[in-house]
N, C-alpha and C positions, 0 to 999 in steps of 0.2 A: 723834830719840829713840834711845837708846843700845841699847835690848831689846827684846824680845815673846816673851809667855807666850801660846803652841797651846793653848787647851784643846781637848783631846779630849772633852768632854761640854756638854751642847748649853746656850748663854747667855741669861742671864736677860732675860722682856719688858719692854717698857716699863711697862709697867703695874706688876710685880712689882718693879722696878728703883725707881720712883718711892714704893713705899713705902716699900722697904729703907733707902732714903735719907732717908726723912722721920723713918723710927724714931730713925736717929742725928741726930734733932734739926739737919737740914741741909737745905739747901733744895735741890731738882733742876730741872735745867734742861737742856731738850734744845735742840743745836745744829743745824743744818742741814750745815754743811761745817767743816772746820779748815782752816784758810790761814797757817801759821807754821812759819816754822822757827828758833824761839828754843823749845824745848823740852827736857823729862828725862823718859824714862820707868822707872818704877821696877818694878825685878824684884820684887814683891809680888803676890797675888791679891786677888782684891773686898774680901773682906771687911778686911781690913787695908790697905788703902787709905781704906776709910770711916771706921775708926778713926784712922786718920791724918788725913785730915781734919775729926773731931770734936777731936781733941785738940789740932790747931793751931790750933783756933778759927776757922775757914774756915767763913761762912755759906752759899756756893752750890758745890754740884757738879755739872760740867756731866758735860752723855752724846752720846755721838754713835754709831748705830747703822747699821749696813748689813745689806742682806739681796741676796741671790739673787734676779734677774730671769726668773720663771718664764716670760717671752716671749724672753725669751735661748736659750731651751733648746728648747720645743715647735717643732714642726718644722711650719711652716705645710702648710694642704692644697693652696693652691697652686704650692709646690713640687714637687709629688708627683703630682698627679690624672690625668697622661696613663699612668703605669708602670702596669703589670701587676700582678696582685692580691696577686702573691705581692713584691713592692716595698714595695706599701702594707701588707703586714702589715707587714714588715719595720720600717715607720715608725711603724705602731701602736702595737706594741709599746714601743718606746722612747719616744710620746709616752702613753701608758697610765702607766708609772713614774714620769714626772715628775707625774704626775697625781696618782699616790699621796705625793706627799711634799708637805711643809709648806712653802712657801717664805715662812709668817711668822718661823719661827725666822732669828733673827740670825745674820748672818756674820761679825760683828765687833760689838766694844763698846768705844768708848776713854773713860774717866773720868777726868777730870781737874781739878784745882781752877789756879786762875790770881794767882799770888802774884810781884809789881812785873814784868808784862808779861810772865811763864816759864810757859808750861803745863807743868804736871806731872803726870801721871798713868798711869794702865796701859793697854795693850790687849789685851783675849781677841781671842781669832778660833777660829774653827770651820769649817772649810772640809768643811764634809760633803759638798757634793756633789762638790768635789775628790776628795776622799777615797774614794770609789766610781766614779771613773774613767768619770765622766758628762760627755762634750763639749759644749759652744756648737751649736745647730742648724746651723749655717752648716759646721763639721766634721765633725756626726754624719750629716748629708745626705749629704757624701764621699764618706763611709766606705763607706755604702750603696752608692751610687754605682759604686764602688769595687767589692764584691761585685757587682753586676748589669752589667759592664762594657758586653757584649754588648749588650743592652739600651737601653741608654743612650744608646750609640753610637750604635745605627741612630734611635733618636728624633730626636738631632740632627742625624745627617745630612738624615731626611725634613724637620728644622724649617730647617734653613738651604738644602734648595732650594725648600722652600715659600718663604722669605723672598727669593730671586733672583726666584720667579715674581711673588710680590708684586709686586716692586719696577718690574721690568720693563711688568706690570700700570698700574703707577700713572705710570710715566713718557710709556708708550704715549696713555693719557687727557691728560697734560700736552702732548704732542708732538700732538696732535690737534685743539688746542685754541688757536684766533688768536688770542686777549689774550697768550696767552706770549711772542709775539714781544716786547712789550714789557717784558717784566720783563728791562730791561737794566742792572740791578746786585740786588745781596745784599738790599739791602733790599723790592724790590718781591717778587723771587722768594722771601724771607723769608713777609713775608703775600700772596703769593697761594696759595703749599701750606697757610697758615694757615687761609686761607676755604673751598680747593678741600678740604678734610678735614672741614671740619664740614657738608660735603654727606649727606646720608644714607647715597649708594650709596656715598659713597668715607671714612665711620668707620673702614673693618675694615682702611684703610692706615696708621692710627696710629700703629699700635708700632711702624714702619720707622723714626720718626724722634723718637720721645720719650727723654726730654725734651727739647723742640723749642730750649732754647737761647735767644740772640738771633741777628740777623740778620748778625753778622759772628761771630758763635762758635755752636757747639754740633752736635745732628747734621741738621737742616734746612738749614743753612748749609753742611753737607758733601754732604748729597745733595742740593740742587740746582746746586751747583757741578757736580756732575758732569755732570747733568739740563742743565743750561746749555751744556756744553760736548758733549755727546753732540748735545743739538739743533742746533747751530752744526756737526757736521763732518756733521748730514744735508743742511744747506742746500748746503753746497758741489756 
């Protein structure tokens, strides 16, 4: 498409779109995706595009709608639940605002009628939450982040020597334990940390190696490699 018309004021619903269309004696039709690039888009707004449409005697107009993914944006409580109270306001806050906003208004609207395999029509777009310089959770965590440096820091340092003791933890139980000697390639050592995990006592070693992968890729395949060859220079 050659154009696009920003509107700055907020796009018509489906609902309200489907009648609009029906008045002009036209028939509406909502699409799921557009996949072409044999296309024109024409520097016009709605309503004169419907009249072009009624007057070239074109029976269907299609719509294709987009909206804002309000899980895009809220900022899981899992990310957050070990920080200090003043963090978690921090994240309140900003997931409280998206809370307040409509995320059924559309973020786009493209109409178009389809004349010897050419779509031709317009697209609005409204980028509101753009437009108020509202980030993706995935950057607005950061940012946070970002302010509580200090913070942050020491939490992962305490999580990644917690995760060395783990580790250590779980290998000491594997090295203890006579069936191992026999897991003498990738794939026994693959499922025996498979089985050795859905032990009761030894669940709480999961997240050292999830997603478990297969047995020649992934990260069970890298820590028992190691787990392998650490046990191999105890025997010497």
């Amino acid at each position: 498409m050659v154009s696009r018309w920003e509107s700055k004021m907020s796009i018509i619903n489906s609902h309200t779109l489907k009648n609009k269309i029906n008045k002009c004696n036209l028939i509406p039709l909502e699409v799921k995706s557009i996949k072409t690039t044999n296309q024109i888009e024409l520097n016009i707004n709605e309503n004169e595009f419907l009249e072009f449409a009624k007057n070239a005697a074109f029976t269907y107009v299609y719509y294709y709608l987009t909206y804002y993914n309000q899980n895009d944006y809220i900022i899981p409580k899992g990310w957050y639940s070990e920080y200090s109270e003043e963090f978690k306001a921090a994240v309140a806050q900003h997931n409280r605002l998206l809370e307040s906003f409509d995320f059924d208004a559309p973020r786009s609207l493209t109409l178009f009628i389809v004349q010897n395999g050419t779509y031709i029509g317009i697209i609005q777009e409204n980028l509101w939450i753009d437009e108020q310089g509202i980030s993706k959770a995935e950057d607005t965590i950061e940012e946070i982040e970002r302010e509580f440096y200090s913070e942050v820091k020491k939490i992962n340092d305490f999580q990644k020597e917690q995760q060395k003791e783990d580790e250590n933890e779980l290998r000491q139980s594997i090295f203890q334990d006579p069936e191992f000697r026999f897991c003498k390639n990738q794939e026994r050592r693959y499922w025996y940390l498979v089985e050795l995990l859905e032990e009761p006592e030894m669940k709480k070693y999961k997240y050292l190696v999830e997603p478990y992968g297969a047995p020649h890729i992934g990260k069970i395949k890298l820590f028992m490699d190691k787990t392998w060859m650490l046990y191999k220079e105890r025997q010497n």
